[in-house]
N, C-alpha and C positions, 0 to 999 in steps of 0.2 A: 268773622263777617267783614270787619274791617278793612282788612288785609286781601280780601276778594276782592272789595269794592275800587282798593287804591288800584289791584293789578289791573281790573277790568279799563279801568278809566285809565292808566299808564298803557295798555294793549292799542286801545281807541285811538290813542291819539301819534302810537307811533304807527298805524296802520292806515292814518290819514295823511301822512308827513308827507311831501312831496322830495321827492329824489329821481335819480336817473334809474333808468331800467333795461335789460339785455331785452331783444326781441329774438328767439330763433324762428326763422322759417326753414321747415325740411319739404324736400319731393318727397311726394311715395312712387315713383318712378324712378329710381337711382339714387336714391336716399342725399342726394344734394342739400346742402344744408348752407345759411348765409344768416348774419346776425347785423341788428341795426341797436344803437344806444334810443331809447326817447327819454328825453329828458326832462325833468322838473314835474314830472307829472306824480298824482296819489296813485298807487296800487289799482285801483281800479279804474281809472282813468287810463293808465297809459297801459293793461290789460284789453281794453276795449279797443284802443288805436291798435295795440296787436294783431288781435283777431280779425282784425282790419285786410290783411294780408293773406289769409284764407284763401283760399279759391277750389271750385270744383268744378268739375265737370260731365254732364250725366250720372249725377248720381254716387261718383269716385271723388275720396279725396284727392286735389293735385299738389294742390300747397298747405300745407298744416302749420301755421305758425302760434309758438307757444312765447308764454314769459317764464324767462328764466328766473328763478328767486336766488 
């Protein structure tokens, strides 16, 4: 139980670390794809600035931008 608790608490806290992150955005039209660094940011912070980059149109996705792990 120990030994859960240190991993649990060692997962946490590298899952909040701030570091740089790959951003890729792809078309689904041509499958074009372009990648940006953001940097300093936790996991989920600089996931959300990704998503950021999304775009659609009627309905279609145009820009699908993912993070790269």
């Amino acid at each position: 139980m120990k030994k859960l608790m240190i991993l649990c608490v060692g997962l946490l806290a590298f899952a909040s670390c701030k570091k740089d992150w790959t951003c890729k955005c792809t078309e689904s039209v041509g499958g074009n794809s372009s990648s940006v660094t953001i940097e300093d940011m936790t996991r989920a912070d600089a996931k959300t600035e990704c998503d950021k980059g999304d775009f659609s149109a009627i309905g279609t996705t145009v820009i699908d931008c993912k993070l790269v792990e």
